[in-house]
N, C-alpha and C positions, 0 to 999 in steps of 0.2 A: 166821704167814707163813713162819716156821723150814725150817715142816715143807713147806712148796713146793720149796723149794730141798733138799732131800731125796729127793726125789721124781725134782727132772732131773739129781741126782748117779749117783740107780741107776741110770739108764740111760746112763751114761757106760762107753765101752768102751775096753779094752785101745787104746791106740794101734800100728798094725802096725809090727812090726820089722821088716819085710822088707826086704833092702836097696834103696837109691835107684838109680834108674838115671842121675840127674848130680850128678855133686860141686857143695858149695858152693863157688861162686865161678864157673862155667862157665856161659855163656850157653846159652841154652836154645833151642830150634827153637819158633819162631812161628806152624806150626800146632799144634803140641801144645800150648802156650798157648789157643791159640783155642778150644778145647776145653770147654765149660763142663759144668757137671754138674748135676744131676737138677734142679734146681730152675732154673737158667736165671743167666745172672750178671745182676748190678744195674750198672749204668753211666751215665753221663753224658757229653756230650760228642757228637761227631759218627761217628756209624759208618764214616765215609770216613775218617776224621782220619788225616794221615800216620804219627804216631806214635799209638802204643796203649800204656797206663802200666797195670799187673796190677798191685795191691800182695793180699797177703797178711797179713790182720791177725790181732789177737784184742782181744774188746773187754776185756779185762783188764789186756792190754800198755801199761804206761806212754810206752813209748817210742812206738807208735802214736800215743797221745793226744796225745804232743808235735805230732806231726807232723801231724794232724791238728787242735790247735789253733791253733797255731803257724805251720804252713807251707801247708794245704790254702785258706786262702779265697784266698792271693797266688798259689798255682798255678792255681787255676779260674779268677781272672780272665785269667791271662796265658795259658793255654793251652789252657783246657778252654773257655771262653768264647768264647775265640778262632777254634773249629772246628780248632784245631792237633795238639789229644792227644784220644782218647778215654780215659776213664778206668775201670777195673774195679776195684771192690773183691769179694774172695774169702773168705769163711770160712777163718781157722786158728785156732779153738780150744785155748787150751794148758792149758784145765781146762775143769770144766764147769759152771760160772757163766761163763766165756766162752762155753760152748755155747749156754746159757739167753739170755743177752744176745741173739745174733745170731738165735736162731729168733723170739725175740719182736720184731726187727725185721722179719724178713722175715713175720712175721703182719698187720703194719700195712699200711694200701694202700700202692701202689707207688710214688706219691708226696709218701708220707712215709717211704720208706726212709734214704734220706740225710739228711734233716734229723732222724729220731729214731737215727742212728747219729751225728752230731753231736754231739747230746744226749747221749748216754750216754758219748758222749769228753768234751766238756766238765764234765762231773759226775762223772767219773769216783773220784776220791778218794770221795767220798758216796756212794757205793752200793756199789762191788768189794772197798773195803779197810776195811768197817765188822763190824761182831759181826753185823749181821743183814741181808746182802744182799738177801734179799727182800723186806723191808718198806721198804727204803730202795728199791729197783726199782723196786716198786709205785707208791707213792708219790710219785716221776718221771714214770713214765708213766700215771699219773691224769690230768695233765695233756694228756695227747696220745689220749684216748679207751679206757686202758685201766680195765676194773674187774675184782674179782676173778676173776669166773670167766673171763671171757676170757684176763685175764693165768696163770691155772690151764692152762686147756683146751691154751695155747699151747706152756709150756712140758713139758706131759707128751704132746705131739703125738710118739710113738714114730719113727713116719714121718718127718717133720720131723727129727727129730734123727739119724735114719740119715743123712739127704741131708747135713745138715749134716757130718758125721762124714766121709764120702762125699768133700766139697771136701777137706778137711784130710789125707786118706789120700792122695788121688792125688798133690797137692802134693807132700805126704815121700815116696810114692813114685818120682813121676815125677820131681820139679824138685830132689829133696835139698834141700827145703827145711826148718832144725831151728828156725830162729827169728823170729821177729817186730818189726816191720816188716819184710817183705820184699819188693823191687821189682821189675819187671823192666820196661824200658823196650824195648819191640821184640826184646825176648829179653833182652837185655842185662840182666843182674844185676845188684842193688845192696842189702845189708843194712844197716837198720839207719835209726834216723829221719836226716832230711834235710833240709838248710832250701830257701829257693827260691835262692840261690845257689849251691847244688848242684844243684839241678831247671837252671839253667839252664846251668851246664857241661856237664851230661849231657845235656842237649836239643841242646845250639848245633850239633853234627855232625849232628841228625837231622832239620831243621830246613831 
């Protein structure tokens, strides 16, 4: 299974240097957020919702997983439940076993996107930071109706992983975005994981 994860490393591309057009730290404009990229974003939540929460992840990033296991089920019930936030999560890749990870979610039907990105935040130390990621991936998502050749076909999907690459480029281009977890609440910037006592400081004005 070595050799799969070989396979969606070669088609990992250069990340563009080109520079950002907003510094970290500077709120960002709320239609250029809105903005989704080739594949469509994944979301939860009410499309009207007065606030709209964009994080920027990688499924590789520890500090995601925190926050997603940690702090995401107390957010969704108090606000995303609520019809209060919409929420989007975005591709950012900061290798390409993060790559791998996210295209083989967005392979699965649409409503098992979040619950197998869930998954692979919750198990995270078992499959990302082992000798043999792919056999430990696999093996995960046996579970959730992957077999080999699907879990194959998926991650050497060239296409697929442009798009993917695609979210992650605009990000660092457009929003100066260099790390993981990154939020932006109605533009409004925020790095770095976050528990729900901070979700609700940063909500209480928008609210």
């Amino acid at each position: 299974m070595r050799h799969l994860f070989h396979v969606a490393a070669a088609l990992a591309l250069i990340l563009s240097a080109a520079p950002s057009e907003a510094a970290e730290g500077e709120p960002v404009s709320v239609m250029d957020l809105a903005v989704a990229g080739p594949l469509g974003d994944k979301s939860l939540g009410n499309p009207g919702a007065p606030v709209t929460v964009v994080e920027y992840a990688s499924m590789t990033c520890s500090h995601c997983a925190t926050f997603h296991n940690e702090t995401f089920a107390a957010f969704k019930e108090k606000y995303i439940d609520t019809g209060k936030v919409r929420f989007i999560l975005r591709e950012f890749p900061l290798d390409p076993l993060a790559s791998a990870a996210f295209m083989l979610a967005r392979c699965a039907p649409d409503d098992q996107y979040f619950p197998l990105v869930g998954l692979m935040f919750e198990q995270q130390e078992n499959w990302a930071f082992v000798d043999d990621p792919g056999t430990a991936l696999l093996d995960l998502l046996e579970t959730k109706g992957f077999d080999e050749e699907k879990f194959k076909t998926c991650i050497t999907d060239h296409k697929l992983f442009e798009h993917v690459t695609f979210v992650h480029d605009r990000a660092d281009q457009k929003f100066g975005i260099s790390g993981t977890p990154t939020f932006f609440f109605n533009g409004k910037r925020e790095v770095g994981e976050i528990t729900i006592d901070e979700v609700d400081r940063i909500l209480a004005p928008m609210l």
